[in-house]
C-alpha positions as CSV (number, residue, x, y, z in Angstrom):
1,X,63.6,-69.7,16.9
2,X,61.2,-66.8,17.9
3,X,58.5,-68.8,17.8
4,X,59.9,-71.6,20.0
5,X,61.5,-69.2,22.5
6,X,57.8,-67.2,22.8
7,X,56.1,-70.7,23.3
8,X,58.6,-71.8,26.2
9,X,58.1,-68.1,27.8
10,X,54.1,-68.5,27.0
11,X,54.5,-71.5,28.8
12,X,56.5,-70.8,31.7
13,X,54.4,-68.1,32.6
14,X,51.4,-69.8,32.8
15,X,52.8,-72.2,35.2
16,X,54.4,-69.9,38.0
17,X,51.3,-67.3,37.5
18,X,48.3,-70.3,37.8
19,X,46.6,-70.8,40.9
20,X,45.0,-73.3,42.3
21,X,41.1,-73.6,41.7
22,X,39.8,-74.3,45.1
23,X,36.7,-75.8,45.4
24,X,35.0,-78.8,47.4
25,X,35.1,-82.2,46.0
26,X,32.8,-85.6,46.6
27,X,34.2,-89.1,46.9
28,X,34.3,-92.5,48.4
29,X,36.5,-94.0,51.1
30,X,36.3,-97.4,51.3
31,X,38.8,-99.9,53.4
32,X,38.4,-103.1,53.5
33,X,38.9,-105.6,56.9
34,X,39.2,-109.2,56.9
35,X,40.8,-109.6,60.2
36,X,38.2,-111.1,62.1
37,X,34.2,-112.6,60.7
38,X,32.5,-111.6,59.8
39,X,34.7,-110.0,57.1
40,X,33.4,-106.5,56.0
41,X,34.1,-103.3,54.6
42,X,33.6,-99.9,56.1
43,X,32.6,-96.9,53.6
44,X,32.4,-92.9,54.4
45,X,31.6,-90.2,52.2
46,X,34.2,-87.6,51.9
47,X,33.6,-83.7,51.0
48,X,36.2,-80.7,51.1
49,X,39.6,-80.7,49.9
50,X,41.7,-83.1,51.6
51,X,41.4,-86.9,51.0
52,X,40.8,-88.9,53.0
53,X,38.3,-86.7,55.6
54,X,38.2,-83.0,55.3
55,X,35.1,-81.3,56.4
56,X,31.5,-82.8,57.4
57,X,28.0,-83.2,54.8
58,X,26.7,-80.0,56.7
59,X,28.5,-77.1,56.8
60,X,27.6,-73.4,57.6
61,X,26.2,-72.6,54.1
62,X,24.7,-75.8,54.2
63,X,24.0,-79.2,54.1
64,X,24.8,-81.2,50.8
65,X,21.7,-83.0,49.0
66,X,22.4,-86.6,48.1
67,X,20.5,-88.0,45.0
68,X,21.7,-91.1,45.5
69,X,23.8,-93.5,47.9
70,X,24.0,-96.7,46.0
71,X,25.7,-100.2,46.6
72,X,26.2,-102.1,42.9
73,X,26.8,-105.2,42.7
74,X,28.7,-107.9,40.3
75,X,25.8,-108.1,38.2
76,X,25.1,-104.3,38.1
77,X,21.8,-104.4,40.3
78,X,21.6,-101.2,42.8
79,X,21.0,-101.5,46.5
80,X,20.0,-98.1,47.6
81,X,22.3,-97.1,51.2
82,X,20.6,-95.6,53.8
83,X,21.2,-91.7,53.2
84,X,23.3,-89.7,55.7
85,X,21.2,-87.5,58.1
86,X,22.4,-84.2,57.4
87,X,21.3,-81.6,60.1
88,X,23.5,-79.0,61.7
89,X,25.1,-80.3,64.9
90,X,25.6,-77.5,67.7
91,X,29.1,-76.2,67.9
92,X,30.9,-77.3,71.7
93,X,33.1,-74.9,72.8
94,X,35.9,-76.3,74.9
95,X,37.7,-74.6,78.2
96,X,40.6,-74.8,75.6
97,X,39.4,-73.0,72.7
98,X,38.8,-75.6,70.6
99,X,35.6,-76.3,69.3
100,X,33.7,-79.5,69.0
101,X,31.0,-80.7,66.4
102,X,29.2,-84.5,65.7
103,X,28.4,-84.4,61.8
104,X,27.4,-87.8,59.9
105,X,30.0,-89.1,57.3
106,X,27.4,-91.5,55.6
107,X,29.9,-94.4,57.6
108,X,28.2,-97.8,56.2
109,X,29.2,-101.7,57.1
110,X,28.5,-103.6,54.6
111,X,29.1,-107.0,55.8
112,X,30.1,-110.1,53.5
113,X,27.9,-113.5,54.6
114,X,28.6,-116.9,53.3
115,X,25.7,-115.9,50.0
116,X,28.2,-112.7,49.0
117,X,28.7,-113.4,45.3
118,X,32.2,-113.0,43.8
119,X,33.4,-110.3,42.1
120,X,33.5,-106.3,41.8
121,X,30.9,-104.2,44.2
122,X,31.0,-100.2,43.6
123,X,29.5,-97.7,45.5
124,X,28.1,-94.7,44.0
125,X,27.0,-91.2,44.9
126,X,25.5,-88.3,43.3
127,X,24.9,-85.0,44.9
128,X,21.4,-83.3,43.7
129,X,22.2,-80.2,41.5
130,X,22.7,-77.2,44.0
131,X,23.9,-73.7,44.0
132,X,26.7,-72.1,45.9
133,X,26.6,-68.5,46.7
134,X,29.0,-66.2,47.9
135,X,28.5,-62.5,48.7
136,X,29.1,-59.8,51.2
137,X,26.1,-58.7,52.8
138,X,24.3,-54.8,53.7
139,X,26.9,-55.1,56.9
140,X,30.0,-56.1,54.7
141,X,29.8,-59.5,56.4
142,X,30.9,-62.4,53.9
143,X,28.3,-64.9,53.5
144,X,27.8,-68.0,51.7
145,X,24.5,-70.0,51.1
146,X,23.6,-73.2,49.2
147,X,20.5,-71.3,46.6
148,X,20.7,-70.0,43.6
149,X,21.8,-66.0,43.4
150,X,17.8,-64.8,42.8
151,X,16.8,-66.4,46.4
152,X,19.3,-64.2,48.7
153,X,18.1,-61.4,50.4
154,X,20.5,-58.5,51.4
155,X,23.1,-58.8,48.7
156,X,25.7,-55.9,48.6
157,X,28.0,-57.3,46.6
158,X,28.1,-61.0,44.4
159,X,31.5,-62.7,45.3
160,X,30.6,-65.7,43.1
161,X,27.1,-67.1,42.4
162,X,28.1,-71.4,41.0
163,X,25.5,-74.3,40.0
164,X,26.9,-77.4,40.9
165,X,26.5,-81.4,40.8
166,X,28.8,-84.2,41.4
167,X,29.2,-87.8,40.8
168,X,31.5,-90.2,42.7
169,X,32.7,-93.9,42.3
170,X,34.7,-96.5,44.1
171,X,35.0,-100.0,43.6
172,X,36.5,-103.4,45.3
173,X,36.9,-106.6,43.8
174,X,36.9,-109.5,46.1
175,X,39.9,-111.4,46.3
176,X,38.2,-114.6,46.2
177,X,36.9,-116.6,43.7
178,X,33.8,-118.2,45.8
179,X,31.9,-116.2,48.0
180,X,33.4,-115.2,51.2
181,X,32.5,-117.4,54.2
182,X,31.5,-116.5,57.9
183,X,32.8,-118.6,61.0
Protein backbone atom coordinates (compact mmCIF):
# COMPACT_ATOMS: atom_id res chain seq x y z
CA UNK A 1 0.00 0.00 0.00
CA UNK A 2 3.19 2.13 0.46
CA UNK A 3 4.34 1.51 -2.70
CA UNK A 4 1.14 2.32 -4.47
CA UNK A 5 0.38 5.43 -2.40
CA UNK A 6 4.37 6.73 -3.18
CA UNK A 7 3.70 5.96 -7.04
CA UNK A 8 0.28 8.09 -7.06
CA UNK A 9 2.31 10.95 -5.06
CA UNK A 10 5.44 10.37 -7.52
CA UNK A 11 2.96 10.86 -10.09
CA UNK A 12 0.96 13.70 -9.05
CA UNK A 13 3.84 15.63 -8.60
CA UNK A 14 5.29 15.42 -11.71
CA UNK A 15 2.26 16.58 -13.29
CA UNK A 16 1.46 19.98 -11.37
CA UNK A 17 5.46 20.64 -11.15
CA UNK A 18 6.13 19.98 -15.30
CA UNK A 19 6.30 22.72 -17.55
CA UNK A 20 5.82 23.17 -20.78
CA UNK A 21 8.95 22.78 -23.22
CA UNK A 22 8.69 25.73 -25.42
CA UNK A 23 10.22 25.66 -28.48
CA UNK A 24 9.35 26.50 -32.26
CA UNK A 25 7.81 23.87 -34.42
CA UNK A 26 7.62 23.32 -38.50
CA UNK A 27 4.50 22.11 -40.37
CA UNK A 28 2.16 22.18 -43.22
CA UNK A 29 -1.06 24.05 -43.75
CA UNK A 30 -2.88 22.94 -46.45
CA UNK A 31 -6.76 23.81 -47.36
CA UNK A 32 -8.22 22.67 -50.07
CA UNK A 33 -10.89 24.91 -52.55
CA UNK A 34 -13.12 23.51 -55.03
CA UNK A 35 -15.54 26.31 -55.26
CA UNK A 36 -14.81 27.61 -58.49
CA UNK A 37 -12.05 25.99 -61.60
CA UNK A 38 -9.86 25.68 -61.68
CA UNK A 39 -9.98 23.61 -58.44
CA UNK A 40 -6.79 24.08 -56.29
CA UNK A 41 -5.25 23.91 -53.07
CA UNK A 42 -3.41 26.58 -51.22
CA UNK A 43 -0.31 25.51 -48.98
CA UNK A 44 1.84 27.73 -46.32
CA UNK A 45 4.59 26.77 -44.17
CA UNK A 46 4.05 27.30 -40.55
CA UNK A 47 6.77 28.03 -37.80
CA UNK A 48 6.35 29.06 -34.00
CA UNK A 49 4.00 27.81 -31.57
CA UNK A 50 0.58 28.25 -32.63
CA UNK A 51 -1.11 26.34 -35.46
CA UNK A 52 -2.26 27.49 -37.87
CA UNK A 53 0.17 30.84 -38.44
CA UNK A 54 2.39 31.98 -35.56
CA UNK A 55 5.46 33.85 -36.50
CA UNK A 56 7.26 34.35 -40.09
CA UNK A 57 10.48 32.07 -41.82
CA UNK A 58 12.74 35.14 -40.71
CA UNK A 59 12.90 36.16 -37.46
CA UNK A 60 15.34 38.32 -35.48
CA UNK A 61 17.88 35.52 -34.78
CA UNK A 62 17.30 34.48 -38.17
CA UNK A 63 16.02 33.10 -41.04
CA UNK A 64 15.23 29.33 -41.22
CA UNK A 65 17.19 27.16 -43.88
CA UNK A 66 14.91 24.91 -46.01
CA UNK A 67 16.54 21.69 -47.33
CA UNK A 68 13.75 20.84 -49.14
CA UNK A 69 10.15 22.05 -50.24
CA UNK A 70 8.75 19.07 -52.01
CA UNK A 71 5.29 18.19 -53.78
CA UNK A 72 4.88 13.99 -53.89
CA UNK A 73 2.81 12.64 -55.80
CA UNK A 74 0.47 9.25 -55.99
CA UNK A 75 3.28 7.48 -57.38
CA UNK A 76 5.92 8.88 -54.94
CA UNK A 77 7.85 10.97 -57.59
CA UNK A 78 9.06 14.56 -55.92
CA UNK A 79 8.35 17.89 -57.58
CA UNK A 80 10.71 20.28 -55.90
CA UNK A 81 8.43 23.85 -54.72
CA UNK A 82 9.89 26.88 -55.29
CA UNK A 83 11.70 27.74 -51.85
CA UNK A 84 10.38 30.70 -49.78
CA UNK A 85 12.66 33.84 -50.06
CA UNK A 86 13.66 34.40 -46.59
CA UNK A 87 15.20 37.96 -46.06
CA UNK A 88 14.46 40.29 -43.28
CA UNK A 89 11.63 42.62 -44.12
CA UNK A 90 11.90 46.24 -42.44
CA UNK A 91 9.80 46.71 -39.39
CA UNK A 92 6.72 49.75 -40.13
CA UNK A 93 6.06 51.55 -37.28
CA UNK A 94 2.48 52.79 -37.18
CA UNK A 95 1.11 56.32 -35.74
CA UNK A 96 -0.64 53.72 -33.38
CA UNK A 97 2.08 51.79 -32.00
CA UNK A 98 1.70 48.89 -33.77
CA UNK A 99 4.25 47.62 -35.95
CA UNK A 100 4.03 46.22 -39.38
CA UNK A 101 6.29 43.55 -41.28
CA UNK A 102 5.81 41.55 -44.98
CA UNK A 103 7.66 38.03 -44.31
CA UNK A 104 7.05 35.06 -46.92
CA UNK A 105 5.01 32.00 -45.66
CA UNK A 106 6.23 29.73 -48.57
CA UNK A 107 2.18 30.30 -49.80
CA UNK A 108 2.00 27.82 -53.03
CA UNK A 109 -1.18 27.10 -55.53
CA UNK A 110 -0.92 24.12 -56.77
CA UNK A 111 -3.62 23.94 -59.27
CA UNK A 112 -5.46 20.58 -60.33
CA UNK A 113 -5.88 20.40 -64.47
CA UNK A 114 -7.95 17.89 -66.32
CA UNK A 115 -4.15 15.40 -66.48
CA UNK A 116 -4.14 15.52 -62.24
CA UNK A 117 -3.86 11.84 -61.47
CA UNK A 118 -6.03 10.32 -58.64
CA UNK A 119 -5.01 9.73 -55.47
CA UNK A 120 -2.84 11.00 -52.29
CA UNK A 121 -0.31 14.11 -52.90
CA UNK A 122 1.94 15.08 -49.68
CA UNK A 123 3.93 17.90 -49.30
CA UNK A 124 7.07 17.75 -47.49
CA UNK A 125 9.68 19.88 -45.81
CA UNK A 126 12.87 19.63 -44.05
CA UNK A 127 14.70 22.41 -42.47
CA UNK A 128 18.76 22.19 -42.93
CA UNK A 129 20.34 21.29 -39.51
CA UNK A 130 20.95 24.63 -37.61
CA UNK A 131 21.90 25.96 -34.31
CA UNK A 132 19.97 28.09 -31.94
CA UNK A 133 21.79 30.18 -29.50
CA UNK A 134 20.85 32.04 -26.68
CA UNK A 135 22.96 34.21 -24.39
CA UNK A 136 23.35 37.51 -22.64
CA UNK A 137 25.88 39.60 -24.11
CA UNK A 138 29.19 41.98 -22.48
CA UNK A 139 26.13 44.67 -22.00
CA UNK A 140 23.69 42.10 -20.30
CA UNK A 141 21.54 42.34 -23.33
CA UNK A 142 19.76 38.92 -24.18
CA UNK A 143 20.53 37.76 -27.55
CA UNK A 144 19.74 34.96 -29.76
CA UNK A 145 21.46 33.88 -33.05
CA UNK A 146 20.97 30.92 -35.50
CA UNK A 147 25.11 29.45 -35.26
CA UNK A 148 26.56 27.18 -33.35
CA UNK A 149 27.88 28.38 -29.61
CA UNK A 150 31.90 28.57 -31.04
CA UNK A 151 30.78 31.25 -33.78
CA UNK A 152 29.39 34.16 -31.24
CA UNK A 153 31.47 36.80 -30.29
CA UNK A 154 30.77 38.69 -26.95
CA UNK A 155 29.33 35.87 -24.91
CA UNK A 156 28.82 36.77 -21.11
CA UNK A 157 26.79 34.23 -20.23
CA UNK A 158 25.33 30.87 -22.31
CA UNK A 159 21.44 30.84 -21.81
CA UNK A 160 21.16 27.73 -24.01
CA UNK A 161 23.39 26.78 -26.97
CA UNK A 162 20.61 23.80 -29.22
CA UNK A 163 21.33 21.91 -32.73
CA UNK A 164 18.33 21.48 -34.42
CA UNK A 165 16.49 19.88 -37.62
CA UNK A 166 13.03 19.27 -38.53
CA UNK A 167 10.84 17.31 -40.77
CA UNK A 168 7.25 18.06 -41.74
CA UNK A 169 4.39 16.20 -43.64
CA UNK A 170 0.87 16.70 -44.83
CA UNK A 171 -1.13 14.88 -47.15
CA UNK A 172 -4.65 15.14 -49.24
CA UNK A 173 -6.21 12.48 -51.00
CA UNK A 174 -8.45 13.53 -53.78
CA UNK A 175 -11.95 12.86 -53.48
CA UNK A 176 -12.36 11.56 -56.86
CA UNK A 177 -11.72 8.65 -58.52
CA UNK A 178 -10.69 10.18 -62.06
CA UNK A 179 -8.73 13.05 -62.37
CA UNK A 180 -10.19 16.31 -61.59
CA UNK A 181 -11.51 18.31 -64.58
CA UNK A 182 -11.28 22.17 -65.44
CA UNK A 183 -14.30 24.09 -67.11
Amino acid sequence: MKRVSLSVIVVLASVIFSTQAIAHTLWINLYESFAHPPKHAILSLGWGHVVPMDDLLVTEAGPLQLASFDLIDPAFNKTALPMPVLKMEDVIKTGSGMTAQCGDLGIRKLGLTDKTKPGTYQVAATLKETFFTKYLDKKGKQKMVTRPLDEVKGVEKVLFSVKFKSSTGTDSTTRHSEPFTSS
